[in-house]
N, C-alpha and C positions, 0 to 999 in steps of 0.2 A: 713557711713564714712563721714567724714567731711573734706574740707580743707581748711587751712588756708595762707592770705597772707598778704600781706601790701598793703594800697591804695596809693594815691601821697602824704594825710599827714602823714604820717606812722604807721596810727591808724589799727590794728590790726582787718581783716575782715574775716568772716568764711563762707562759701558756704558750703551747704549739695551736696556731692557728685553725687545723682542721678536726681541734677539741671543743672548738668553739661553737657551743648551743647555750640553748636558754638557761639549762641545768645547768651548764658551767659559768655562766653569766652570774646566776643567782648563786654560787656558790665563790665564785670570785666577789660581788658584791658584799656577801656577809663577812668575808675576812678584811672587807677595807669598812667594815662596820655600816654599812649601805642596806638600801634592799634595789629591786629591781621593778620601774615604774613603763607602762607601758602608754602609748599615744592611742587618745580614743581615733574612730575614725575622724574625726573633722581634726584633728590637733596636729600641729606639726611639731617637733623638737631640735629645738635650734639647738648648738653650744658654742656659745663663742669665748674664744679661747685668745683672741690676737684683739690687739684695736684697728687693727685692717678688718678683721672679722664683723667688729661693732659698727665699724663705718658702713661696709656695704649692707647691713641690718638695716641702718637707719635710712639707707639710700633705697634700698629696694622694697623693705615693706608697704609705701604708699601704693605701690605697683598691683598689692595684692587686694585689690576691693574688698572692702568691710569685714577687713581681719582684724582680729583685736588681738592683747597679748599682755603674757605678763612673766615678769624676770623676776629672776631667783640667783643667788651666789648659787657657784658649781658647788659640787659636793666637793671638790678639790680644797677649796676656803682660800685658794689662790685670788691676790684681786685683779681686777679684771676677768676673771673666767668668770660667765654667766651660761645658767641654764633660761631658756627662753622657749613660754609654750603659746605657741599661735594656734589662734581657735582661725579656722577657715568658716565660710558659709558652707560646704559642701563637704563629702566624703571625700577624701581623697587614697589613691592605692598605694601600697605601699613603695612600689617605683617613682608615684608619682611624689610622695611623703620624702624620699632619698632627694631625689631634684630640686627641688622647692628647697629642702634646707639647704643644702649646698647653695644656693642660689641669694641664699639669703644669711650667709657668712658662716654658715656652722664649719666646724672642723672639719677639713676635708677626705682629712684620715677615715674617720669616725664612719664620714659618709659612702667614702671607698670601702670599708670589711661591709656595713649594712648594705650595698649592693653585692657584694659576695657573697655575703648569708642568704640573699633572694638566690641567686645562683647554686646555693647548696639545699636548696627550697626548703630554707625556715623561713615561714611564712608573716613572720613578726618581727623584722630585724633590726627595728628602730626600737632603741629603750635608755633610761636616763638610772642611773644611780643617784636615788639620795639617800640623805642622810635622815634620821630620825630626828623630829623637832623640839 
């Protein structure tokens, strides 16, 4: 499996999948001029990327008892793409961190490799790239 992204000149980059660690994360990050930001335990990281994705954000979050939250433009600068960090009351793991976003509209790509990452036991496999402020 491969995947593909844009660097900062928007030339078109392909990483093979099973390169895919922290190290090459934060080294893909720095060539799209990014760094690499990671979810405290209680945090979750939403992306929403679709207004399907916005909708069921805004439908399911009340679901989550006294989460609170706050949006940010993606680092993409695309509109409509939001990064979104939900503070939870409790810790939560990191499978349990995969479910919850999916669940609460994030890309389900995104959420699909970060449960593959659990299964190649990186144990951090939820992470957001931004941009410097």
């Amino acid at each position: 499996m491969t995947i593909q992204y844009k660097d900062k000149a928007q030339t078109t980059q392909t990483t093979a999948y099973a390169e895919d660690t922290i190290e090459s994360a934060r080294a893909k990050a720095a060539r799209m001029g990014c760094f690499v930001v990671f979810p405290e335990p209680t945090q979750l990281f939403v992306d929403i990327d679709t207004p399907a994705g916005l909708r069921t954000f805004v439908q399911n979050l009340p679901r989550l008892r006294g989460a609170s939250y706050t949006v940010r433009p993606s680092q993409s600068g695309l509109p409509g793409h939001f990064h979104v960090t939900v503070a939870m009351s409790r810790p939560v793991s990191p499978i349990e961190r995969i479910a919850l976003q999916a669940m609460l509209g994030s890309d389900l790509t995104r959420e699909i490799l970060s449960w593959l990452r659990i299964q190649r036991g990186i144990e951090e496999p939820t992470i957001f790239f931004e941009r410097e402020k």
